[in-house]
C-alpha positions in Angstrom: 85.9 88.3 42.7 83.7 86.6 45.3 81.6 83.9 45.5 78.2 84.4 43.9 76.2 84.1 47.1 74.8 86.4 49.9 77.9 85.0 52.9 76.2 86.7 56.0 73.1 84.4 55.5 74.8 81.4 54.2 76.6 81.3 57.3 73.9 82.2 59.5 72.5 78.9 57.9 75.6 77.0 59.0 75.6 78.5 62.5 71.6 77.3 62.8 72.0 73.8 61.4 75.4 72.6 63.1 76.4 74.9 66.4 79.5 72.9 66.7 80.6 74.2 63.1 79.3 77.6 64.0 81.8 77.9 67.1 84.7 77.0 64.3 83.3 80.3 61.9 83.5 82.1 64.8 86.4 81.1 66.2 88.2 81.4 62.7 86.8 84.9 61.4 85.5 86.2 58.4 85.1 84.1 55.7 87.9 84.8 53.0 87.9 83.0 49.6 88.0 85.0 46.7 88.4 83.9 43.0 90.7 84.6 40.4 90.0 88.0 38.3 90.7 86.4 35.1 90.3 82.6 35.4 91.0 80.1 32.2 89.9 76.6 32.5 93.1 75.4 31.4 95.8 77.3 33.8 93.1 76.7 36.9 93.0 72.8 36.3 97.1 72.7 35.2 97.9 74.3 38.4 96.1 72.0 40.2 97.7 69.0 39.0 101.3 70.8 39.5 99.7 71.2 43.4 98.5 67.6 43.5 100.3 65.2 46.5 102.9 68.2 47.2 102.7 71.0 50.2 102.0 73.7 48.8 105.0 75.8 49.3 106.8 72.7 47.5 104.2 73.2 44.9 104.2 77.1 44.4 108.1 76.6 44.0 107.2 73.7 41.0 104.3 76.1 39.3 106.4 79.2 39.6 109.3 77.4 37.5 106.7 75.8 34.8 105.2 79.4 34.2 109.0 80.8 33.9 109.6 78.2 31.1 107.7 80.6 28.9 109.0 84.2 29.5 106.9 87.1 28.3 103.1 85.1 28.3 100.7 86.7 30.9 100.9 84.2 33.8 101.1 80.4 33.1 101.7 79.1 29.7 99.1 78.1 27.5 98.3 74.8 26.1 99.3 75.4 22.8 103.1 76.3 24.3 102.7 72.9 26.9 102.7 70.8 23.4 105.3 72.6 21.8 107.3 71.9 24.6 109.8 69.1 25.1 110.0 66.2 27.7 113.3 67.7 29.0 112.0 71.4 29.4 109.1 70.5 31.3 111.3 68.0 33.5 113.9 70.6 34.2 110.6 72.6 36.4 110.5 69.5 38.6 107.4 68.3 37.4 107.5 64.2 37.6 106.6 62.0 35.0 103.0 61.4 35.7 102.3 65.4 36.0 104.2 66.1 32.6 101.6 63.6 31.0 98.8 64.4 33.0 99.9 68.3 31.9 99.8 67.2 28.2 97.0 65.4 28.0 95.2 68.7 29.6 96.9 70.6 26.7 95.6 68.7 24.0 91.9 68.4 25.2 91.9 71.5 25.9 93.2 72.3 22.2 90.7 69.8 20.9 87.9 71.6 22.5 87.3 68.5 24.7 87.2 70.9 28.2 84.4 73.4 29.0 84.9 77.0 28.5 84.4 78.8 31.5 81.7 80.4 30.2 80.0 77.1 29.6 80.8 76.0 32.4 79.0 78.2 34.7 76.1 76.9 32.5 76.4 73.3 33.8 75.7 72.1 36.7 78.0 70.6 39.4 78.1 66.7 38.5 78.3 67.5 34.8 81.8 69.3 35.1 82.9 66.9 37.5 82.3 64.1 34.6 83.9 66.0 32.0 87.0 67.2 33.7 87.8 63.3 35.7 87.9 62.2 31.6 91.6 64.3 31.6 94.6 62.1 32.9 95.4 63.1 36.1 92.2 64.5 37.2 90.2 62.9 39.8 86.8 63.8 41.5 88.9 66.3 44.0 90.9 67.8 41.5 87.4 68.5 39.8 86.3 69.7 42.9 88.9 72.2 43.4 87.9 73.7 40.2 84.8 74.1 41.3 85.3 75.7 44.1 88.0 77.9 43.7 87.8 78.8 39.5 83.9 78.9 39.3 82.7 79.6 42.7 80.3 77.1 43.3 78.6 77.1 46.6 77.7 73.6 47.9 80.5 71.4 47.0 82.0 69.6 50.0 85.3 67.2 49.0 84.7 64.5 51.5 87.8 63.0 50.4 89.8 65.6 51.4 93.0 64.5 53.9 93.0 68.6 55.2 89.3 69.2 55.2 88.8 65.5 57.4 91.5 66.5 59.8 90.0 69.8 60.4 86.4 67.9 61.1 88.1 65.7 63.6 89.7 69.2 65.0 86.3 71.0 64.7 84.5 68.6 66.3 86.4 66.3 68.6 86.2 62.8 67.9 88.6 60.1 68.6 90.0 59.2 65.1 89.9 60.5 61.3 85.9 60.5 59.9 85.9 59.1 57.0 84.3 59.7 53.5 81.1 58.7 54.7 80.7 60.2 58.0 81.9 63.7 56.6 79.3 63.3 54.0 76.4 62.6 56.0 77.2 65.7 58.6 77.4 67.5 55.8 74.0 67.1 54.5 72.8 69.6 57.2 75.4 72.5 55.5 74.0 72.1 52.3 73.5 74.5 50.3 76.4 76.1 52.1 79.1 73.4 51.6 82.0 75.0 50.0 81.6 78.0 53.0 81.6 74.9 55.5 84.4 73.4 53.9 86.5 76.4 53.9 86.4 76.8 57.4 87.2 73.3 58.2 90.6 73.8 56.5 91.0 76.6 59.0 90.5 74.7 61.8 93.9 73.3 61.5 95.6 76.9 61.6 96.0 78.9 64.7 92.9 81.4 65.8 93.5 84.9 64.5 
């Protein structure tokens, strides 16, 4: 599943308001994020704790082991099974203290009814996820981000806070030392309301051109 927006004239946008940025989408290729087939609200925001501070081949290793701690489910575990389960079993995946909780916590908003559906989440806007899902331990405004990016789709959400996506501005567009919050915020008023397609080419700016 694709993002819910026409991508040849969002980046022609991109190109128009910021040619430095349009030499990156051209230098990097087609544009290439695609969502889940099936997302759940609660697997999309427990893997992204489990990938929280880690690289992520350190943390594909971690998620794959917490999904194989309950055989025979379709993908991940539920949150039902993430309560049932002890402190012990969900140490032995590698997960440290502050994700088990984090993980729990999840669970049991998510049993309460506490998190959005995804179906009603796609009826709220942007600011009004991000304020229900930072309530969850663990999750902070990027985490919340990454949801809505990647799970949902959303078009114009650029996480300024981002280590990856500043390094790949300072990449994309030369300067001296790392931007920070701030600065990548205010260049990206001119992407709007294109962000997410800007900020997924500023994380390829840090790979080698096809």
């Amino acid at each position: 599943m694709d993002l819910d927006v026409d991508v040849a004239h969002a980046l022609g946008h991109l190109r128009a308001s910021d040619p430095a940025l349009g030499r990156l989408i051209d230098r990097a290729g087609p544009f290439g994020l695609t969502l889940p087939e099936e997302p759940d609200t609660f697997a999309a925001l427990a893997e992204a704790i489990v990938y929280q501070q880690l690289s992520p081949r350190a943390a594909a290793t971690i998620l794959g082991r917490f999904c194989a701690l309950f055989p025979g489910g379709a993908g991940c575990p539920t949150a039902e099974q993430v309560l049932s389960a002890s402190e012990e079993t969900l140490r032995s995946a590698g997960l440290s203290g502050s994700k088990r909780r984090a993980l729990h916590d999840l669970a049991r908003r998510s049993v309460d009814a506490e998190l959005p559906t995804l179906e009603e989440a796609r009826e709220m806007d942007d600011e009004a996820i991000v304020e229900k899902l930072v309530r969850v331990r663990g999750i902070g405004r990027w985490t919340a981000q990454m949801f809505l990016i990647f799970t949902l789709g959303r078009p114009d959400v650029l996480p300024a806070d981002d280590y990856g996506l500043r390094r790949g501005f300072q990449v994309a567009f030369g300067t001296e030392t790392m931007p920070s919050r701030q600065e990548v915020a205010r260049r990206g008023e001119r992407w709007a309301p294109y962000r997410s397609l800007a900020s997924w080419y500023l994380w390829r700016a840090l790979e080698p051109a096809p």
